[in-house]
C-alpha positions as protocol buffer text, in pm:
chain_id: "A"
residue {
  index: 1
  type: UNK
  ca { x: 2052 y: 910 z: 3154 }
}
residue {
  index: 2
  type: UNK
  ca { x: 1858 y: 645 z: 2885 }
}
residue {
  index: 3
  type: UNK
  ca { x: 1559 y: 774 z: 2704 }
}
residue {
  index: 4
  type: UNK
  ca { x: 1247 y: 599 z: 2674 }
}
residue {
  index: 5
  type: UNK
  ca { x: 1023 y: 606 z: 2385 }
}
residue {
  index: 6
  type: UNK
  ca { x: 689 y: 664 z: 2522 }
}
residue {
  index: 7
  type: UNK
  ca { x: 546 y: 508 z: 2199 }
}
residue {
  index: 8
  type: UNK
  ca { x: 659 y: 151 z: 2058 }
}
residue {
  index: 9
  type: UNK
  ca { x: 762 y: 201 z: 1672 }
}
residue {
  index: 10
  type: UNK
  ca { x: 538 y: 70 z: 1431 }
}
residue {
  index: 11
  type: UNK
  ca { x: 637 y: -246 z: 1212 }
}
residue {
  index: 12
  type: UNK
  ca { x: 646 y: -80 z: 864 }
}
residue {
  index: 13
  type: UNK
  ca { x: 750 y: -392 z: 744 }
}
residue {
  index: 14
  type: UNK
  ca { x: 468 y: -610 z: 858 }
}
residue {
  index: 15
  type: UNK
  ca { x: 164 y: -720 z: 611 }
}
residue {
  index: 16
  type: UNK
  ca { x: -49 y: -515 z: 820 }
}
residue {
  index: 17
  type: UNK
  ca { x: 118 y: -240 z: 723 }
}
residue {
  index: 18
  type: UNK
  ca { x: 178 y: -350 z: 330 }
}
residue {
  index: 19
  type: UNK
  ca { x: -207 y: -388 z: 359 }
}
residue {
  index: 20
  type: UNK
  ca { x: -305 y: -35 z: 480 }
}
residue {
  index: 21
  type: UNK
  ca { x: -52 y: 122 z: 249 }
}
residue {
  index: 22
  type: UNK
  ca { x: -195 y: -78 z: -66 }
}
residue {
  index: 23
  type: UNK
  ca { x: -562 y: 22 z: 75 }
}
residue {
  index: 24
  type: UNK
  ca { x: -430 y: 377 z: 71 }
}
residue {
  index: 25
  type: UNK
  ca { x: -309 y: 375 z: -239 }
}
residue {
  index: 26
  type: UNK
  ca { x: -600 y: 243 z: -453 }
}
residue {
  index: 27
  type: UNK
  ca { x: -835 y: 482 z: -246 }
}
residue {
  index: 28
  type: UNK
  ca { x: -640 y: 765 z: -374 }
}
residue {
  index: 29
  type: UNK
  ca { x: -599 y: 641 z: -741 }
}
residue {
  index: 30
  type: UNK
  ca { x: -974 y: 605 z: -720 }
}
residue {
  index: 31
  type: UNK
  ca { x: -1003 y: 984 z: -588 }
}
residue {
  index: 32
  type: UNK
  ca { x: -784 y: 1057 z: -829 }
}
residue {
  index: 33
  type: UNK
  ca { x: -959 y: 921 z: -1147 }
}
residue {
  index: 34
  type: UNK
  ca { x: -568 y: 712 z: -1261 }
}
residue {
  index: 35
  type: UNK
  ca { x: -623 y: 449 z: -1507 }
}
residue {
  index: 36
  type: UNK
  ca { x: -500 y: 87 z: -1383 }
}
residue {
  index: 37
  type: UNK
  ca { x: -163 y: 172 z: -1627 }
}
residue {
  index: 38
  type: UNK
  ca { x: -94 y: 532 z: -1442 }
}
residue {
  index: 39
  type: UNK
  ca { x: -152 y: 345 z: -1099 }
}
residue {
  index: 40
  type: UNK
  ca { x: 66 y: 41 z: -1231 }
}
residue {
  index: 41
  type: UNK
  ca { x: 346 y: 309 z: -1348 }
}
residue {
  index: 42
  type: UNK
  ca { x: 355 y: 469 z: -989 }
}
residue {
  index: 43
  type: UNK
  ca { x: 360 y: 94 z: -829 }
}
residue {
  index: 44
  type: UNK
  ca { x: 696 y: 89 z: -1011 }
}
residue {
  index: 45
  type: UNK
  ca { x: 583 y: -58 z: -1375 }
}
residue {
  index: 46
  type: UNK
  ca { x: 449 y: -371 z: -1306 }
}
residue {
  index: 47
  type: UNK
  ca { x: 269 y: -559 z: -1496 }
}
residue {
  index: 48
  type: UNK
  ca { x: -109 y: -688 z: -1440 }
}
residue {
  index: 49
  type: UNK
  ca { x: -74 y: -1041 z: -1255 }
}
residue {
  index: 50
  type: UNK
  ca { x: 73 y: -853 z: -993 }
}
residue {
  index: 51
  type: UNK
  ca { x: -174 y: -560 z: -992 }
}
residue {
  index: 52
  type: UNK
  ca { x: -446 y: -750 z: -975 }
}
residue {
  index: 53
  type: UNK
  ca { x: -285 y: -921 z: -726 }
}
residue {
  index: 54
  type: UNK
  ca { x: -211 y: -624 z: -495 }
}
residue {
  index: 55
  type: UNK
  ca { x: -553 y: -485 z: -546 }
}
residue {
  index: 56
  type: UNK
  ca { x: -700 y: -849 z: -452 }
}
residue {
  index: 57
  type: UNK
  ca { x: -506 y: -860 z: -165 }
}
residue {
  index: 58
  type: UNK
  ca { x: -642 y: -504 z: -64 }
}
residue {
  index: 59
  type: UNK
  ca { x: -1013 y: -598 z: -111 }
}
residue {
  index: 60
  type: UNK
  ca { x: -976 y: -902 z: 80 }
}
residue {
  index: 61
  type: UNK
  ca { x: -796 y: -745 z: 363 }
}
């Protein structure tokens, strides 16, 4: 006997979901009151160009 999934499995690897994990994420830093170096810290240390780019990319989504 083959089991069915009665629900497809979402694509965590699409943009779509990059996007709503990124809007997540800023919403909760902002909830949070984290400075743009304790959210860039927890984003794995980046640096600003890509910040600013990840937030960007969040607003415009």
């Amino acid at each position: 006997m083959q089991l069915v999934a009665l629900h497809a499995q979402p694509d965590i690897t699409s943009g779509d979901a990059g996007l709503v994990a990124l809007t997540f994420f800023f919403n909760l830093m902002e909830h949070w009151g984290c400075t743009k170096d304790q959210q860039c810290t927890l984003l794995g240390s980046i640096g600003n160009t890509t910040y600013f780019k990840y937030k960007n990319c969040r607003m415009r989504g």
